[in-house]
C-alpha positions as CSV (number, residue, x, y, z in Angstrom):
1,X,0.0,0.0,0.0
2,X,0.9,3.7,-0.8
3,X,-0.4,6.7,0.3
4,X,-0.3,10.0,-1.9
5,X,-2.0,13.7,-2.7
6,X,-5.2,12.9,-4.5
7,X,-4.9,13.1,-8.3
8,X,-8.5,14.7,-10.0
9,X,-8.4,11.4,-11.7
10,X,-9.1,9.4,-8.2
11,X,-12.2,12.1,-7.6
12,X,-14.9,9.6,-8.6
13,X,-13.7,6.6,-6.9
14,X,-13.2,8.6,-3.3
15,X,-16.4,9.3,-3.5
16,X,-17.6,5.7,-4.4
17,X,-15.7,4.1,-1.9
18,X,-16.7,6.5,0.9
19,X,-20.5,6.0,0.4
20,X,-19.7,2.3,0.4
21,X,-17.7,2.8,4.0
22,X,-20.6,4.8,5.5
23,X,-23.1,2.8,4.7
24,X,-22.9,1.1,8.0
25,X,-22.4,4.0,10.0
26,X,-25.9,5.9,8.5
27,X,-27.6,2.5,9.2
28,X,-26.3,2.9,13.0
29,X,-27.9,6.5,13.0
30,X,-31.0,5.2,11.8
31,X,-31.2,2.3,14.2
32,X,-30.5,4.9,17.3
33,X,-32.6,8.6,16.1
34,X,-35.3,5.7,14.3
35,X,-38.0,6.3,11.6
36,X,-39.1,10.0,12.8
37,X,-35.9,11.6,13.1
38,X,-33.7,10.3,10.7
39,X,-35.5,10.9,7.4
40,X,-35.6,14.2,8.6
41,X,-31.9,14.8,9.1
42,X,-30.7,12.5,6.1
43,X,-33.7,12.6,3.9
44,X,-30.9,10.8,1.1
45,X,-27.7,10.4,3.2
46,X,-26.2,9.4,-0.1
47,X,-26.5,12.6,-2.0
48,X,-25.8,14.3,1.3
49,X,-22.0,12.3,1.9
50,X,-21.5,12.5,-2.3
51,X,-22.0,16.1,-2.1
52,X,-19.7,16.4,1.2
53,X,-17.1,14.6,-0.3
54,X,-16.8,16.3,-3.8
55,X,-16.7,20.1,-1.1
56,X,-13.6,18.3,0.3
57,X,-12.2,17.5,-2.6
58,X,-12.6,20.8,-4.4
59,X,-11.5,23.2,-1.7
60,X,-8.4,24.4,-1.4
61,X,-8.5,24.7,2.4
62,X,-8.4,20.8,2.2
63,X,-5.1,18.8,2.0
64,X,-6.5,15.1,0.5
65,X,-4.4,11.7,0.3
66,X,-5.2,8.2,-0.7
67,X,-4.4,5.3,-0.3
68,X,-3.8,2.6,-3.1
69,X,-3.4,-0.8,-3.7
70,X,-2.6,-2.0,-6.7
71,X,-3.3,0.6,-8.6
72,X,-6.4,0.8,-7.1
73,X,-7.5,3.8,-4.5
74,X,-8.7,1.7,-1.2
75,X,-9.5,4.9,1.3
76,X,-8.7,8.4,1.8
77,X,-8.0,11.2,4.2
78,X,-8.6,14.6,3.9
79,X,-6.8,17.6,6.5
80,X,-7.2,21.1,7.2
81,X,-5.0,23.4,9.3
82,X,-6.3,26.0,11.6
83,X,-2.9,27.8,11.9
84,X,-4.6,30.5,14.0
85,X,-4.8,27.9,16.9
86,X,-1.9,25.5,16.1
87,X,-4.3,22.7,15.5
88,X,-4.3,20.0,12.6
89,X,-8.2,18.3,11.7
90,X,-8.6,15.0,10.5
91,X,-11.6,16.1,8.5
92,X,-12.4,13.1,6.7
93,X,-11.2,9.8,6.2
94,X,-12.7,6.5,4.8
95,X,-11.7,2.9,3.8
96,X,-13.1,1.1,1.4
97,X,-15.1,-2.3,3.0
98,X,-13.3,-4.4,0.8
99,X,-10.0,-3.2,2.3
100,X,-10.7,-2.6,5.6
101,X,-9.2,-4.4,8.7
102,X,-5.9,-4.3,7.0
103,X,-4.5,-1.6,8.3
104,X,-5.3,1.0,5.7
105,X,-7.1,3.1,8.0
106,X,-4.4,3.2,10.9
107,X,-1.6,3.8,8.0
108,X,-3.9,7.0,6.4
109,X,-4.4,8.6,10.3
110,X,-0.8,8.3,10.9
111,X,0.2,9.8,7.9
112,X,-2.1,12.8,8.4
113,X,-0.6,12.9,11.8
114,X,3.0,13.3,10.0
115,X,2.0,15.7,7.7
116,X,-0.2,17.8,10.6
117,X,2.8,17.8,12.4
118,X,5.3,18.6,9.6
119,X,3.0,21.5,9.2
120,X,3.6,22.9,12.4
121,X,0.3,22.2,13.5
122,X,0.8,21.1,17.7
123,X,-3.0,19.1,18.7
124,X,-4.7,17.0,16.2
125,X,-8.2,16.8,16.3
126,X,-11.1,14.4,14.9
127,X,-14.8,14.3,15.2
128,X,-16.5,10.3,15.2
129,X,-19.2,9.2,16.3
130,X,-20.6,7.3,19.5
131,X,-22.5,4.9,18.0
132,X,-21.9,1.4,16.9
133,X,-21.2,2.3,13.2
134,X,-18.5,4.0,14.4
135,X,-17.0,1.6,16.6
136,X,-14.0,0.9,14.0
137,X,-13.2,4.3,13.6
138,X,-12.7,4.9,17.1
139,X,-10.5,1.8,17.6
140,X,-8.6,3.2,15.0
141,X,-7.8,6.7,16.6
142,X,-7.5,5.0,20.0
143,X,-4.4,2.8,18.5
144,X,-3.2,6.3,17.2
145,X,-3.2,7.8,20.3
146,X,-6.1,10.1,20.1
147,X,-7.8,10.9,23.8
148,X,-11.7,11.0,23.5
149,X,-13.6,13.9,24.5
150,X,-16.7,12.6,25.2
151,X,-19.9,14.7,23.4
152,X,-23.5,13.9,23.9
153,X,-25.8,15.4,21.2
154,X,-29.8,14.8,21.8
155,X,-32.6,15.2,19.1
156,X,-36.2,15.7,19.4
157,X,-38.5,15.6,16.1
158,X,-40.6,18.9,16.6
């Protein structure tokens, strides 16, 4: 496996692969907010994430990386510097299913680690979720060395 700045050419298969990796996690939302509150907050997560993505990978305040296999892109990571504050963002980062639990995603969030740090940046920082669909995510940071703030968000359908 490699890791390297996202070409244009990798564009549509980031996107692919990341709607494929959060599938489980959106199910785990809808399990937990259930049939009132979801639809309302992803009424088409899928167009939602696609749209997200394709931001990220337009903007310039984004630094983006993949990782391939075989020529092929397996996951990415995308980081953003808040100089003002000395602090590095994971902003986004996704395997594909098909190559997860290989390692892919603990070699993408150490890399953005280097290159937050080469940056000067002194905290990293990472937003995941609490829920079960996120579970893998939070291992993953955890074996990176990341400390958990706990955060508890409630909804109401109004």
């Amino acid at each position: 496996m490699s890791i390297r700045r996202c070409a244009e050419a990798d564009h549509e298969a980031v996107v692919a692969l990341s709607l494929r990796a959060w599938a489980p996690v959106f199910a785990s939302l809808e399990e937990i907010l259930g049939p009132e509150i979801f639809p309302l907050l992803h009424p088409d997560w899928r167009a939602d994430q696609r749209s997200a993505v394709q931001e990220v990978l337009g903007a310039e305040v984004y630094r983006v990386f993949v990782a391939e296999e075989e020529g092929a892109v397996v996951g990415f990571v995308a980081i953003s510097l808040h100089r003002e504050r000395l602090l590095g963002e994971l902003y986004m980062i996704a395997v594909d299913p098909d190559a997860q639990r290989r390692g892919v995603g603990g070699a993408l969030t150490a890399f953005a680690l280097g290159e937050l740090s080469r940056a000067g940046m002194r905290v990293a920082m990472i937003d995941t979720g609490g829920d079960p669909g996120h579970e893998p995510a939070r291992r993953t940071y955890e074996r990176a060395g990341l400390s958990a703030l706990p955060v508890v968000r409630y909804f109401k359908a109004l």
